[in-house]
LOTI-534591 format. One record per residue (C-alpha): x, y, z negated; residue in one letter. Coordinates in steps of 0.05 Angstrom, whole numbers, padded with zeros to 5 digits, always signed. Layout:
XYZA...
This chain:
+00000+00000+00000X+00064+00051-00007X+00089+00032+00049X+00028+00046+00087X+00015+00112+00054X+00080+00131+00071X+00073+00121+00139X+00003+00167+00143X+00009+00207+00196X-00030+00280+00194X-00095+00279+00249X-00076+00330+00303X-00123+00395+00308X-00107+00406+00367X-00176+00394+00399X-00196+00459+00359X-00174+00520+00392X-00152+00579+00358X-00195+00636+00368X-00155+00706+00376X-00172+00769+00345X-00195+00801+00403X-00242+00735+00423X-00270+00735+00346X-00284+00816+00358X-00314+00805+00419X-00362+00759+00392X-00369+00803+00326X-00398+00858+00372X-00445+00816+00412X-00469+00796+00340X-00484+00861+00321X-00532+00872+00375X-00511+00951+00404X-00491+00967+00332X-00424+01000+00321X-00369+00959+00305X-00319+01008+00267X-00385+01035+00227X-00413+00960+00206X-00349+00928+00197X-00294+00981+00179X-00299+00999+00097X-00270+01060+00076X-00244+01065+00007X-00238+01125-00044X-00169+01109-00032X-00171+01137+00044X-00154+01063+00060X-00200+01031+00122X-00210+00949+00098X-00219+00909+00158X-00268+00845+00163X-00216+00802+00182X-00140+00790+00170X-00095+00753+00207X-00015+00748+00207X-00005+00807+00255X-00022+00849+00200X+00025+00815+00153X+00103+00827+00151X+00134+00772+00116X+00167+00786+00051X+00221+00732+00039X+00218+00760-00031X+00211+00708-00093X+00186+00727-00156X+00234+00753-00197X+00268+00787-00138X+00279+00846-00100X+00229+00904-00116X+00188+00848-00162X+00127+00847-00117X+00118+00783-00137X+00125+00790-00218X+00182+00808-00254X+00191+00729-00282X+00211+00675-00235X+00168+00632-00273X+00103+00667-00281X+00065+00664-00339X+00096+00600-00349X+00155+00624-00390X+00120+00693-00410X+00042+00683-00427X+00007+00755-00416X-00007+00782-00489X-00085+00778-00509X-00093+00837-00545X-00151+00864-00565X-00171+00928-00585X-00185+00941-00662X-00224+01001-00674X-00226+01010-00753X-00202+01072-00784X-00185+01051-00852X-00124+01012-00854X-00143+00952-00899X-00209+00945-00861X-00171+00941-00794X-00117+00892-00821X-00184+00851-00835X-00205+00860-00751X-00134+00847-00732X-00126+00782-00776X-00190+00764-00739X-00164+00768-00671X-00096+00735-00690X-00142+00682-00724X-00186+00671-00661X-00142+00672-00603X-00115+00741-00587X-00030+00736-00585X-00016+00823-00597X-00038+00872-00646X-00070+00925-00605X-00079+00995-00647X-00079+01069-00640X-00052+01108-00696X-00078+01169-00658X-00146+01174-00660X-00147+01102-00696X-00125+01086-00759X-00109+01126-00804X-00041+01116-00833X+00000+01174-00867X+00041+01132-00903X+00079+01069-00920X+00028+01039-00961X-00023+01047-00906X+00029+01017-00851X+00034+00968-00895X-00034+00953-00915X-00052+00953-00833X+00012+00898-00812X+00005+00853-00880X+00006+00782-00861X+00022+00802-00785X+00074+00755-00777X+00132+00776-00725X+00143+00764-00675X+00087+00711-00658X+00042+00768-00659X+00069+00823-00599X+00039+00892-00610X+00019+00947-00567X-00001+01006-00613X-00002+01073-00588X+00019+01133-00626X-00001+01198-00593X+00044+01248-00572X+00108+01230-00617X+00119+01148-00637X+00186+01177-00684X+00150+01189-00752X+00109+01117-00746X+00160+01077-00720X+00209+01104-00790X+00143+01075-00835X+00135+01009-00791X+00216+00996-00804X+00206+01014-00874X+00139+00976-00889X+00128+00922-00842X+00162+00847-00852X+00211+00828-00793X+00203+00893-00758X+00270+00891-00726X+00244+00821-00689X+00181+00865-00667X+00171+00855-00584X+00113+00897-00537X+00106+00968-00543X+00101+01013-00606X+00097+01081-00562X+00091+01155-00549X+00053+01186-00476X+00056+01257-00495X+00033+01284-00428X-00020+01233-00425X-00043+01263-00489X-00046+01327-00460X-00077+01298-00403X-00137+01282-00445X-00133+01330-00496X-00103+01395-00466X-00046+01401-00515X-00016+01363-00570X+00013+01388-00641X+00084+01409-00608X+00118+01428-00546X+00135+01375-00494X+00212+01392-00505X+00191+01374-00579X+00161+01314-00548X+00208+01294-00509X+00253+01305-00572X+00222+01260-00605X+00217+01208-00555X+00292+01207-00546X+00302+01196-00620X+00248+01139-00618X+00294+01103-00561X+00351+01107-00604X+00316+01090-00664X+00283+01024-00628X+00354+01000-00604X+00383+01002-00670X+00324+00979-00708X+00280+00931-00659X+00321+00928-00606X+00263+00889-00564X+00200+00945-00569X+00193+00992-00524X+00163+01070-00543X+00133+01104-00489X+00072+01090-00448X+00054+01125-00381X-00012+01111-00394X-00066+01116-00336X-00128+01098-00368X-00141+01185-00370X-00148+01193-00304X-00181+01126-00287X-00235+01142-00336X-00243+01213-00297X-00256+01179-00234X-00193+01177-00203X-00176+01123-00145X-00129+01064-00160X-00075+01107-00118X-00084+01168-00165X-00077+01121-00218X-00016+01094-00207X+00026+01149-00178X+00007+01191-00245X+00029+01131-00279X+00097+01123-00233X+00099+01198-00243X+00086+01207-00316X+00146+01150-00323X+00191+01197-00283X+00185+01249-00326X+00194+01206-00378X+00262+01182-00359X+00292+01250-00329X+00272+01283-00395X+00308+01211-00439X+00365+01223-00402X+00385+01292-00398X+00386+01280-00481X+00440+01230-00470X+00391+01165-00466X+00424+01125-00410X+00372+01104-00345X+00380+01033-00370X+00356+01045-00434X+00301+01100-00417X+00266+01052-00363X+00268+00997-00406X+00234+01035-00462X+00171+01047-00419X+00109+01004-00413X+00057+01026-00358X-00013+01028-00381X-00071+01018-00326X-00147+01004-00333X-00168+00957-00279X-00223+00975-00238X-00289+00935-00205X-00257+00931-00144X-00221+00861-00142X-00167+00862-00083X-00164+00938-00091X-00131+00927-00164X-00083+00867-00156X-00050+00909-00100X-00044+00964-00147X+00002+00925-00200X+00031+00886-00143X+00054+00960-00115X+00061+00994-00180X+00110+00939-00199X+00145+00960-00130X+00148+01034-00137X+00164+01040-00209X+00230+00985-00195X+00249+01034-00131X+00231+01102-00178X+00269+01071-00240X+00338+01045-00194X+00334+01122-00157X+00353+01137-00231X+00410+01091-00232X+00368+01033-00272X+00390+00959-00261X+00355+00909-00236X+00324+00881-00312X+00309+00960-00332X+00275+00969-00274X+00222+00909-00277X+00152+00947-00309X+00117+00928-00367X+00051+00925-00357X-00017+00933-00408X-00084+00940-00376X-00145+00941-00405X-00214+00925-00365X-00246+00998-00343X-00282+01035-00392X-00315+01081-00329X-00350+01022-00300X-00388+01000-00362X-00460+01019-00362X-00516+01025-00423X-00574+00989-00387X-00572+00915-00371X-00508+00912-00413X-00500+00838-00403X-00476+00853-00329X-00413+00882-00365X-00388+00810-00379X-00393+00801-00298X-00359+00866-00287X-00310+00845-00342X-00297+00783-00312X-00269+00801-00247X-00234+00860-00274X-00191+00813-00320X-00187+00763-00264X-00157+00812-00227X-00114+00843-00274X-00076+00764-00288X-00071+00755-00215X-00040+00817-00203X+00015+00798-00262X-00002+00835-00321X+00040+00828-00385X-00009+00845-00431X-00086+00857-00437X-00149+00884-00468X-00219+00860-00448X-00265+00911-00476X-00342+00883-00506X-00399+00887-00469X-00423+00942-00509X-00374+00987-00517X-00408+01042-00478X-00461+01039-00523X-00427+01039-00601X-00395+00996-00646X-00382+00938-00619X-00409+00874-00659X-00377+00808-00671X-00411+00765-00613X-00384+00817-00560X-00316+00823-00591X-00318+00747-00589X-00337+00744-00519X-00293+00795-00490X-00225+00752-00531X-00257+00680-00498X-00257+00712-00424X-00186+00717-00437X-00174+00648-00475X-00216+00613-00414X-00178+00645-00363X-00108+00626-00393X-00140+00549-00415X-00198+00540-00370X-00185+00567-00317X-00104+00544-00323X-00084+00624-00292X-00022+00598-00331X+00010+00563-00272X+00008+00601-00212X+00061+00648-00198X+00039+00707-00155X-00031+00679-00132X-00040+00728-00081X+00014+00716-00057X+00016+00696+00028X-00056+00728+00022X-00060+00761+00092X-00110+00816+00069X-00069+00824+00000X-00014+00828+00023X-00032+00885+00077X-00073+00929+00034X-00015+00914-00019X+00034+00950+00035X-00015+01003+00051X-00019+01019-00026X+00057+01012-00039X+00070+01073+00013X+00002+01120-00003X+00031+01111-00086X+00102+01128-00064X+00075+01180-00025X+00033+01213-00070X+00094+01205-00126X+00141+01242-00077X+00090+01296-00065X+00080+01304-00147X+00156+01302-00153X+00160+01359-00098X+00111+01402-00139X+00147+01399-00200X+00126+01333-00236X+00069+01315-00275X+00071+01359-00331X+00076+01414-00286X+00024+01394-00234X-00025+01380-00302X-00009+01459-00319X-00037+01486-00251X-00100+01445-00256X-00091+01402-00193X-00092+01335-00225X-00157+01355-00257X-00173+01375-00191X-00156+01313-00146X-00193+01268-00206X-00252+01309-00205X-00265+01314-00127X-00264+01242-00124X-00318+01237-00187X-00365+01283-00155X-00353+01236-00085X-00370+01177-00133X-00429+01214-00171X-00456+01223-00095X-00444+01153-00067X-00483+01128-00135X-00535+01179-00129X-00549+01156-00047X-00541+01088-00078X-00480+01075-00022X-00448+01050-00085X-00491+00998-00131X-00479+00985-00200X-00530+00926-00218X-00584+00947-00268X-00575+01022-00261X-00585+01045-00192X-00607+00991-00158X-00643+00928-00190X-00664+00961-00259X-00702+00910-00311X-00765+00950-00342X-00775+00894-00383X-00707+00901-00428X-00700+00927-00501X-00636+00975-00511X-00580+00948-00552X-00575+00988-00618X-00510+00992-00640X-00480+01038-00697X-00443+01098-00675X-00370+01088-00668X-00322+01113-00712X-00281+01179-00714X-00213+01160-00713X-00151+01191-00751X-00138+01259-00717X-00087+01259-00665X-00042+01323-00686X-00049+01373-00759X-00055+01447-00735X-00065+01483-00668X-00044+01453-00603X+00016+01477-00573X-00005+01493-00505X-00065+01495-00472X-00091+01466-00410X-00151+01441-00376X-00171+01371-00400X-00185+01313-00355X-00255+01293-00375X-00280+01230-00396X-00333+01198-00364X-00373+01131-00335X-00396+01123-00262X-00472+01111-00278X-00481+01161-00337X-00519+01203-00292X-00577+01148-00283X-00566+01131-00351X-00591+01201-00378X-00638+01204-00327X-00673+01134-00353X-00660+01158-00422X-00699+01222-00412X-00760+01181-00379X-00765+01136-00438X-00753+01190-00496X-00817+01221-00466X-00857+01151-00461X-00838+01152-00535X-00860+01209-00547X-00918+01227-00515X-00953+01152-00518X-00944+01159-00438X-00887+01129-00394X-00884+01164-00320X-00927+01115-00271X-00926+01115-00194X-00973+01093-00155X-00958+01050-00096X-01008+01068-00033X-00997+01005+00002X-01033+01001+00065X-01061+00945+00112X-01045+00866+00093X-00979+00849+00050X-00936+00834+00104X-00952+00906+00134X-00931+00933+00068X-00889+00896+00024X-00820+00910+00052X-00828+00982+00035X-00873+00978-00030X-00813+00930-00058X-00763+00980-00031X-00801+01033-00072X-00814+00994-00133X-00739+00984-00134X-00727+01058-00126X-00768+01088-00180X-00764+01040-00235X-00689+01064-00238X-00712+01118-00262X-00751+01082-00315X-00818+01090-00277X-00873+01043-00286X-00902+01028-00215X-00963+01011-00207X-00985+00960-00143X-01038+00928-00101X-01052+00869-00049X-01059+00940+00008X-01120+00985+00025X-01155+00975+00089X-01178+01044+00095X-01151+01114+00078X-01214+01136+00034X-01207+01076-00006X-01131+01096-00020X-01145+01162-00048X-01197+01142-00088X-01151+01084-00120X-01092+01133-00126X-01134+01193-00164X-01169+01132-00203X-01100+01110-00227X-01080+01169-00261X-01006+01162-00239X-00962+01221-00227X-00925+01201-00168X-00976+01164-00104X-00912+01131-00055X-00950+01113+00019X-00928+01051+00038X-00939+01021+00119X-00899+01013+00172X-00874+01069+00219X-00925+01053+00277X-00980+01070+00226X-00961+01127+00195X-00981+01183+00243X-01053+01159+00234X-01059+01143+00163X-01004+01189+00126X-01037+01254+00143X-01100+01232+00110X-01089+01194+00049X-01029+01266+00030X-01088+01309+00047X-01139+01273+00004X-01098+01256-00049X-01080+01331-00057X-01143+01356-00053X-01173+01313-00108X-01109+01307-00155X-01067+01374-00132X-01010+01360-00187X-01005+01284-00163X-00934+01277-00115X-00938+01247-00054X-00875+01213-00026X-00868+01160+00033X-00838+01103+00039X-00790+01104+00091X-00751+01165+00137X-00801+01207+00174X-00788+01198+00254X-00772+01278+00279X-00828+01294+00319X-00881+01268+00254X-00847+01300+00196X-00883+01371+00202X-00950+01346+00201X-00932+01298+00139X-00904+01358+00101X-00965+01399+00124X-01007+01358+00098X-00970+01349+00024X-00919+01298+00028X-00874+01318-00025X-00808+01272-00011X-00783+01214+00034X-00763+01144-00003X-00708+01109+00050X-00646+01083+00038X-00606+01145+00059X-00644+01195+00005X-00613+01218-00056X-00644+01174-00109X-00625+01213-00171X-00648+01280-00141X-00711+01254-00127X-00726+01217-00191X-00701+01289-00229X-00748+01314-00187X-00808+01272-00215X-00780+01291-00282X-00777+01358-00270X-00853+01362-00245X-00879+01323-00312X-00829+01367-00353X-00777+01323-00383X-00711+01329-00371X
């Protein structure tokens, strides 16, 4: 039986022909039926980056690169994961010191491999009895950490040496991001030469004391959480890290030392490819940034800690979090993270409580066990699509580092406003795409469930102040926010006033003739309005006009939505808006579907309010309900 399975010769597939990209196109378009190709099939990102339908290997240019290697494309470890696990660490929100040694226990206890903490705007620890009380029976270095200090790490790290067992054998991050801070802040408690100060002495400090921790972050999570693309994202982050090493060593820290004191800190986004080519090109950029600087090859392999995106979490339908979640952290340990934080399902609501801390630690646990993500080095690697959009996104971050090096660096581009800037253009382009519903998030804009009871969580709590005194300087803050809060306050607003007046906002749904003449477009509108928290009201269809008015006025409803199909409307749309308006005059009257050019004045003439299709701006026109009614 070996002998004959050695001999097993592979069938030939020769009788299949290869189709070429230009046959595959060419039967793509007859497909489409007249329909543009480049405007059905061609995606363009926020990232001015055009995705294709297909990949094939005359977009790819081979990388002979290993992992380990060259620019470290494909990790910084030869082995993977298998020699270097990613740290699990997950967040731990108390303030008081004792109660978050209790959380951080937990974690250990449960799963998680890193103490994750923020002694700014954390816990609060102002001494050595409070470091202590926070790290007591953290054992070293089986548990990594990654606990961010603010502005300056200096005056923490000297307590942690002084009160925390084995804290020379410490290994992950115990760092400083001043202009991050400033990023989301608009100052911090000293000047950035102060900072940077500080920074220096927290280098020298580490490599006497624990000679394996590193203590500065460029952190990213600032900007991501203001909108910005994964491009932005990363180049601050490459950028921020320049900074941070120019300013090390002109006070005498050597380019080795300064770019191995550095971890990168990213949040990763809902869009899966899109973010494991951004650490597979951040990895690249920051080796070529950090070896511009005069870095070896080991200083110039990034750390890495992401955490899954705050910005894409949404209040209503929660539970689709641990979806979004999913995929984020899947795509965070494909594209070679070294450490990571899966945040609760609830964490855009409050506190988070036990089940979705538990959760949120087992994605990770299932990924690394389950789903044995242990093993494979580089995943994506070979990927024809990956690997292309990971070359288009290692030259628009170097480019957009170069062009913030040319203006001065980060701190400086911060000062004149036109990071904020950048960010915020591309949060209004997202507020818009959301609003059109171009973009969906599941359960907000598009697919809302009227049936589900908010979570009530406590309020989270306020964390130890991140600086004493006035802030040094001054400067525009990038603001924090989440893609659907928008629909969320608009929802919010809708049932406040249900609660309060005994009376939830009800549409009625004019649908007209027999339900296949209706349905497509009175499920289209149902969809539409109950985003907004709107309780539609429908029917099996009206066979004549007269009897729709009378059933829309007899309803009570504040919005009537006309429901048919486009060959009917000339006939029947005038009528029903014109009776409906005479008999209820404060009733709105929409349609369901885009008015054809030549009917539109007559509708409108006869009291159509609005147009429900999929190109109208859904959140305008559900404000405008609101607005009518007078909530909001």
């Amino acid at each position: 039986m070996a002998n004959e399975e050695n001999q097993f010769t592979r069938p030939s597939l020769d009788e299949f022909p290869v189709p070429t990209y230009d046959e595959w196109k060419a039967a793509a378009i007859e497909s489409l039926k007249g329909a543009d190709f480049d405007k059905k099939l061609l995606t363009k990102t926020y990232e001015g980056i055009t995705l294709k339908p297909i990949y094939t290997d005359a977009d790819y240019s081979a990388n002979p690169e290993r992992p380990g290697e060259g620019d470290y494309l494909r990790g910084t470890d030869p082995a993977g994961y298998m020699d270097h696990p990613w740290a699990i660490a997950q967040e731990v929100n108390a303030v008081d010191p004792a109660q978050a040694n209790k959380q951080i226990l937990h974690e250990l206890d449960r799963g998680a491999t890193a103490v994750n903490v923020k002694l700014c705007g954390g816990v609060k620890v102002e001494n050595e009895a409070d470091m202590a009380k926070l790290f007591e029976g953290v054992v070293l270095p089986a548990a990594g950490l990654h606990v961010t200090a603010g502005g300056s790490a200096i005056s923490k790290l000297k307590l942690a040496k002084a009160a925390v067992k084995d804290f020379d054998k410490a290994e992950g991050c115990f760092g400083a991001d001043p202009i991050g801070m400033i990023a989301l802040r608009g100052g911090i408690g000293k000047t950035l030469e102060k900072a940077y100060d500080d920074m220096a002495e927290s280098v020298k400090f580490a490599k006497e004391n624990a000679p394996k921790l590193r203590t500065a972050i460029a952190d990213g999570n600032v900007y991501a959480n203001g909108g910005a693309t994964a491009v932005q994202e990363a180049a601050y982050v490459i950028a921020t890290a320049s900074d941070y090493i120019a300013a090390m060593m002109e006070r005498g820290i050597s380019a080795d030392d300064a770019a191995k004191s550095i971890r990168l800190s990213v949040s990763l986004g809902s869009n899966f490819f899109m973010e494991i080519a951004k650490l597979r090109a951040m990895r690249v950029v920051y080796a070529r940034m950090a070896r511009a600087y005069g870095a070896g090859d080991e200083a110039a392999k990034a750390d890495v800690y992401a955490r899954t995106s705050a910005f894409t979490k949404t209040v209503f339908d929660p539970y689709v979090n641990i979806l979004r979640t999913t995929t984020e952290a899947f795509s965070g340990v494909v594209g070679g993270i070294n450490a990571m934080s899966v945040s609760p399902l609830d964490e855009a609501i409050g506190e988070s409580d036990e089940t979705s801390k538990r959760i949120a630690r087992n994605l990770q646990l299932m990924l690394r066990e389950e789903f044995d993500l242990l093993h494979p080095v580089d995943p994506a690697g070979g990927s024809w699509y990956v690997e292309t959009l990971t070359g288009e996104l290692i030259k628009a971050i170097s480019d957009k580092f170069k062009d913030i090096e040319a203006n001065g660096g980060m701190y400086a581009m911060l000062e004149k406003g036109e990071i904020q800037a950048e960010v915020k253009k591309v949060l209004n382009e997202r507020f818009k795409k959301l609003a059109t519903r171009a973009d969906r998030a599941v359960g907000t804009n598009m697919y809302a469930n009227m049936s589900e009871k908010p979570l009530e969580r406590a309020a989270k709590p306020a964390g130890q102040p991140c600086c004493s005194g006035s802030m040094a300087m001054h400067i525009e803050p990038i603001e924090r926010h989440r893609w659907t809060e928008q629909f969320e306050a608009l929802r919010k607003a809708t049932d406040d006033a249900a609660e309060k007046t005994g009376k939830r906002l009800s549409a009625f749904l004019v649908n007209m003739g027999p339900i296949p003449q209706h349905k497509a477009r009175a499920d289209f509108s149902r969809g539409f309005l109950e985003v907004g928290g709107i309780n539609v009201i429908g029917n099996d269809g009206f066979e004549c006009p007269n009897c729709a008015v009378k059933a829309a006025v007899e309803s009570g409803a504040d919005v009537a939505v006309i429901c048919s199909t486009d060959d009917t409307y000339p006939e029947l749309v005038p009528a029903i808006a014109k009776g409906i308006k005479e008999k209820a005059p404060n009733m709105l009257v929409m349609l369901a579907g885009a008015p054809a050019a030549e009917f539109k004045p007559s509708y409108d003439e006869a009291g159509v309010d609005e147009y429900i299709h999929v190109k109208a701006n859904c959140l305008e026109i559900l404000k405008k309900i609101q607005s009518e009614r007078g909530i909001g």
